[in-house]
N, C-alpha and C positions, 0 to 999 in steps of 0.2 A: 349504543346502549350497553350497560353494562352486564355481564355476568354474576349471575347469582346462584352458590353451592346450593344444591335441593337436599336442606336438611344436614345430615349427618352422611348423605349417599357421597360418593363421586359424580353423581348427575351434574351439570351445567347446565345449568336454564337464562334465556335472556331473563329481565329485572320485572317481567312483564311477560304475563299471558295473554291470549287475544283466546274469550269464549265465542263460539263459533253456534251457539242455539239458534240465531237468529239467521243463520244461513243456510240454505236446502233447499225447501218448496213452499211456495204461498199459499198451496191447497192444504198444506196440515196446519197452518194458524197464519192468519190474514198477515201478520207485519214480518215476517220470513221470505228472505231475501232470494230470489232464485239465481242462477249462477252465475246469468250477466250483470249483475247488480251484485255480485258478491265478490267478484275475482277483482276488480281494482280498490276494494277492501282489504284483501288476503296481501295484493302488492304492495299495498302501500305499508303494509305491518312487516313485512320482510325487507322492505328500503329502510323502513327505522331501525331495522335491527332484531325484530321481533321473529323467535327461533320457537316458542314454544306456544302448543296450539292444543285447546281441550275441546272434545268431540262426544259426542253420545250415541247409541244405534239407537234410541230411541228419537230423539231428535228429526222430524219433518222423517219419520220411521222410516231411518236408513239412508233417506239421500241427502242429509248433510256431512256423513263421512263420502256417500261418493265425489258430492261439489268439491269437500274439504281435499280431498285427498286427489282427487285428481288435480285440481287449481294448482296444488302447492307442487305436484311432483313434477307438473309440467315448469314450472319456476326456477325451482331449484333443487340440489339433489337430497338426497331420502335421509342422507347423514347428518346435515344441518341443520334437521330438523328435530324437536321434539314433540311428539304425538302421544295425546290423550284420550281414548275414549272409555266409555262409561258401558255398565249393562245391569239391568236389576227387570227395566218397569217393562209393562206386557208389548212385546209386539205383533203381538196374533190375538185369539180368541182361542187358541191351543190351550189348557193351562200347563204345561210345562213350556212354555213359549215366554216365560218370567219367573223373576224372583231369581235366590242366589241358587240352587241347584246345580250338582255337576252336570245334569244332562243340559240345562240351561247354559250355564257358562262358555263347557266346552262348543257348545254349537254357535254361542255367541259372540264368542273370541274368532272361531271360523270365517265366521258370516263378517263379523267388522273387519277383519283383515282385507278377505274381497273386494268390499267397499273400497277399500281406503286403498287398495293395491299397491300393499306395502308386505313383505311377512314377516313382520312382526311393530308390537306397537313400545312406547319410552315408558308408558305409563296405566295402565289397565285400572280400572275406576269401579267398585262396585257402588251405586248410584243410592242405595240405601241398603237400610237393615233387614235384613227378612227375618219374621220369626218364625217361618213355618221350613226352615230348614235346619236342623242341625250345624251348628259353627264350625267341628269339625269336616262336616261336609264340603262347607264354601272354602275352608282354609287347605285343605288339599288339594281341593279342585283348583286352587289359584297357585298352588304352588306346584302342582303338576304343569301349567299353563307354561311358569314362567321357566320350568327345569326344558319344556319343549322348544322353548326360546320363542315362542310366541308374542312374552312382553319381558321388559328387563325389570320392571318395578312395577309394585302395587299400590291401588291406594285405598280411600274410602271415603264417600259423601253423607251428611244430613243424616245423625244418627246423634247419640244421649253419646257422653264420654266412658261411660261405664261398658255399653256395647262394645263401644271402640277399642277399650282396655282388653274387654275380656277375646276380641279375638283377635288382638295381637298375642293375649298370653296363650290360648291355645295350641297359635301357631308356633312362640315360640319354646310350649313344651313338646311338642310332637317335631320339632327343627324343622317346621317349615316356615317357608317365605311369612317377612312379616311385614306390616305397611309401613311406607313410609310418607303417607302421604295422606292428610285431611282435607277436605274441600267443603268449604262451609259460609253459610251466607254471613255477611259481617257489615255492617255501616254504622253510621250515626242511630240511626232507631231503631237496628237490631243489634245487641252488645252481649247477648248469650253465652256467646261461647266462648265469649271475657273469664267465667265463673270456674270451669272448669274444663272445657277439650283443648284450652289454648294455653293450659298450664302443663299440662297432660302432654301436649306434643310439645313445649320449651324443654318439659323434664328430659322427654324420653331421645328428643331431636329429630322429631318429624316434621317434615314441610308441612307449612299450611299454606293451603291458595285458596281463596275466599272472593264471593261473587255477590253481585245485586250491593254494591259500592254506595248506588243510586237512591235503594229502599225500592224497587220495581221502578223507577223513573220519579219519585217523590221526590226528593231534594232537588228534583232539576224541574219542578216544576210540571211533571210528566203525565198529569192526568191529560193533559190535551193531543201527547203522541200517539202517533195511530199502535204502537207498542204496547202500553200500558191503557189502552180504550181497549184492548183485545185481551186483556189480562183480568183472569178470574181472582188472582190472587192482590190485586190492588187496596185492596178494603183491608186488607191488614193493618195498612198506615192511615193515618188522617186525622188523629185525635188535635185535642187542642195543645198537647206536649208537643207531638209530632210537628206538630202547624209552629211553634217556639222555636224548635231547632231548628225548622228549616227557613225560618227567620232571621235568627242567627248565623248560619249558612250564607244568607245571601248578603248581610250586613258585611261578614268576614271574607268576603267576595268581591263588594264593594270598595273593602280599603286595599284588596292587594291588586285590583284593575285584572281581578279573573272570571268567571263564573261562577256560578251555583256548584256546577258537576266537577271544575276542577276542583274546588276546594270540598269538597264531598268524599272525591277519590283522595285528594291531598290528605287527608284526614287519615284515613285509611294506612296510608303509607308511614304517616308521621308516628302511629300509636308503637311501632315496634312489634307487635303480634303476628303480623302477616311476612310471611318468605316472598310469595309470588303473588301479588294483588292480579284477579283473572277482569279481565274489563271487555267490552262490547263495544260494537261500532255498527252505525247503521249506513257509514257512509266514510272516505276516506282521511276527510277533516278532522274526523272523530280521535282517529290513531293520531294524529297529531297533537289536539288538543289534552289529549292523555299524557304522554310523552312530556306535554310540557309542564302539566302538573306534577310529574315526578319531581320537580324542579324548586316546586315550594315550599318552605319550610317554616309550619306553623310551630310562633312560639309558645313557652309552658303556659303563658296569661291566656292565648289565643283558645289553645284546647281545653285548658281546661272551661271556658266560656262556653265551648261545644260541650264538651261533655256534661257539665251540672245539672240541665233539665232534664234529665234521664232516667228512666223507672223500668223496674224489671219488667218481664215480659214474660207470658207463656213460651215454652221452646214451639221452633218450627222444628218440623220432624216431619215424616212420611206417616205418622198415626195421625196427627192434629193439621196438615198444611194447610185444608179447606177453613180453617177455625182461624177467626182473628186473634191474633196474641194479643188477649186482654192484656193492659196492666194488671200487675196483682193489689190486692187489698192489703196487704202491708207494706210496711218503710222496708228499705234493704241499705246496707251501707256501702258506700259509693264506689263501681265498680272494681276501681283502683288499688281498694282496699285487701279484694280479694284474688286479684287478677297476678 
């Protein structure tokens, strides 16, 4: 697998992330893989080549960095690897047990390290925006993290691009650490942050890794996996647009003798926006039929055939995620236009 620069950093990440949510414990959401159902997963992404791995403490709360991190270190060694975890959402009933705060953070970077039994992570993730903290709060509290050598880079998840702007600029008038790194949902039926976070980090030369490829399991057909039967957020997708492209999906699936979900992720790959496409696997097959969808190459007729049924959307964000992203009531000019 090839090597891919993270951004404008000196980082080297394989071409491909493997998100690890759905690995940990079956008792914090039914379709979450426990650790003997998870480690010939974790194998078989390090036999393709796959070096870089995103994590959350909130995630099956806590033990999918211990499955993650133990799995991997028994594997292979701690250098070869690139690790990512995340911290924002509550893991207690504490309330300083969430959100961006320094007291939060710093006990949160603590505690994921343990887990992960590693001292120090490639990539430290704040998971969303909080507005009940001050910006320069969270942006010194992360750049004290990274001066401890606790993490070598930062990044940030599911926020407005304006948020995103304004605390890199914070950071970077006070000279501290600034992100370099977007993690943001992207597929065929969600194209949001086509408008502006994905211009915003081309400009500025921030990674972006982008997740739910799939639409929560919709273009692959997913209402029927035990994944997406357990997903609150499934109802986002389904309109009669939705039902078109992923129509189209399987028509353009059909002629290249792939899948639904390869040509869903191929999609993804082929638009030029994404650095690190982050992908899932429920099982070992999975990494491979990934892998091989890196492989195909839709042409300008083909995409753009995907792309033309497509209408704006409400943002997914951590204010609106329970809320279906209506379409909106007006015409918008074709993502392309402004992207």
């Amino acid at each position: 697998m090839d090597s891919i620069r993270f951004g404008r950093t000196g980082l080297k990440t394989s071409q491909l992330c493997l998100g690890t949510m759905g690995i940990g414990s079956s008792k914090w959401k039914g379709w979450v893989l426990d650790e003997d159902r998870s480690r010939p997963i974790l194998r078989k992404a390090l036999d393709v080549g796959v070096t870089f791995f995103d994590m959350a403490d909130w995630y099956s709360t806590g033990l999918n960095e211990e499955v993650v991190g133990r799995a991997l270190l028994s594997m292979t060694e701690r250098d070869r690897l690139v690790l990512a975890t995340k911290a924002f959402y509550a893991m207690s009933d504490d309330p300083n047990d969430q959100g961006l705060s320094r007291k939060h953070l710093m006990r949160s970077i603590d505690r994921s390290l343990k887990r992960l039994g590693t001292d120090h992570v490639d990539l430290y993730i704040v998971h969303a925006f909080d507005p009940q903290t001050p910006i320069e709060e969270t942006m010194e509290a992360l750049h004290d993290i990274v001066r401890a050598g606790k993490a070598r880079y930062i990044g940030a998840s599911t926020m407005y691009a304006w948020q995103f702007a304004k605390m890199n600029h914070v950071a970077e008038k006070n000279g501290w650490t600034r992100f370099v790194n977007m993690q943001c949902q992207y597929s065929l039926l969600y194209r949001e942050e086509e408008r502006e976070m994905m211009p915003y980090c081309q400009d500025e030369g921030i990674a972006v890794t982008t997740f739910s490829p799939l639409a929560r399991g919709y273009l692959a057909g997913g209402g029927s996996q035990a994944r997406v039967a357990h997903d609150m957020f499934l109802d986002w997708f389904g309109d009669e647009i939705d039902r078109e492209i992923a129509r189209r999906v399987a028509e353009v699936a059909r002629a290249h003798g792939k899948t639904s979900s390869q040509i869903a992720q191929a999609w993804v790959m082929n638009t030029g926006n994404v650095t690190v496409p982050i992908i899932g696997a429920d099982q070992p097959e999975h990494v491979e039929a990934v892998l091989d969808a890196t492989t195909i190459r839709l042409d300008p007729t083909e995409m753009a055939y995907l792309d033309e049924p497509y209408r704006p959307r409400d943002m997914i964000n951590d204010y609106n995620a329970v809320r279906r992203p209506r379409a909106l009531s007006v015409p918008a000019a074709p993502l392309s236009a402004v992207a």
